[in-house]
C-alpha positions, 0 to 999 in steps of 0.5 A: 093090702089084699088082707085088709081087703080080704078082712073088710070083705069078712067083717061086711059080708059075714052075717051074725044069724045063720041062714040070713043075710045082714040085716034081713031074714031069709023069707021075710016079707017084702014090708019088714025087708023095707022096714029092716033097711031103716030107709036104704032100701026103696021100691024098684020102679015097673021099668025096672022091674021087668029087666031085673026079674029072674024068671027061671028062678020065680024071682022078683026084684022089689027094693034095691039099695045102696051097699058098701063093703070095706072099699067095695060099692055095690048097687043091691037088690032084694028078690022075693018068691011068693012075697017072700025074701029068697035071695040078695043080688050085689052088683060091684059098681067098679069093675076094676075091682072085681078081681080083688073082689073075688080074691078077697070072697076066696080068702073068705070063703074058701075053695069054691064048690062050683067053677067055671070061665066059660062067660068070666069068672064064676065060682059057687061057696056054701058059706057053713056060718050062714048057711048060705050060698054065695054065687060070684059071677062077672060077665066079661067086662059088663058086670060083676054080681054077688047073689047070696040065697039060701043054702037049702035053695029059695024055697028052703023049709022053715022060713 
């Protein structure tokens, strides 16, 4: 069972291109992200907005959108940085499932290069296929979140 789990996990979340997620581009601009969606992805609301910023980071939530990987359901959101796509956020709907989330992204992945426990379970990968990183981070029993950005950081030369 966590095999297929783990082969489903592969087969949605491994991108094609390098350096990309699915079926965006890393630096694309917010109108070819929403073209790219083929109508999954819609504007998030100014409401919205302001509670998905991430400030630190200079990330603005744009678009989300509905994902499904393998048995995995996902509430997605695109984040750019000076109009530019920087990062995607996967926020897993059941959490029951979010330590067969994390096995199946270790089975992919690999060991993790960052870890920790101290809020829940927090691992970091540097996926090499994609040259992405994959940040896995579940906040106690409130929430479980995949971001996936740039390996070489949001503001990576050459996008």
């Amino acid at each position: 069972m966590i095999r297929v789990a783990a082969f489903l996990v592969v087969a949605a979340f491994a991108s094609p291109a390098a350096s990309d997620w699915q079926y965006t581009k890393w630096g694309m601009s917010p109108q070819s992200v929403l073209a790219a969606s083929k109508g999954s992805a819609v504007a998030v609301t100014q409401a919205e907005a302001g509670g998905l910023r991430i400030a630190g980071l200079g990330l603005e939530a744009k678009y989300k959108f509905p994902y499904k990987s393998g048995n995995y359901d996902f509430d997605g959101i695109f984040y750019f940085k000076n109009d530019k796509l920087s990062a995607v956020s996967l926020t897993l709907r059941d959490m029951t499932q979010s330590a067969s989330l994390l096995q199946s992204l270790t089975g992919l992945y690999g060991a993790a290069i960052e870890q920790n426990n101290k809020f829940g379970p927090h691992r970091v990968w540097r996926d090499v296929k994609s040259s992405n990183l994959v940040d896995y981070h579940q906040l106690s029993d409130i929430s479980t979140r995949i971001m996936y950005t740039p390996a070489g950081g949001s503001d990576a030369s050459g996008l």
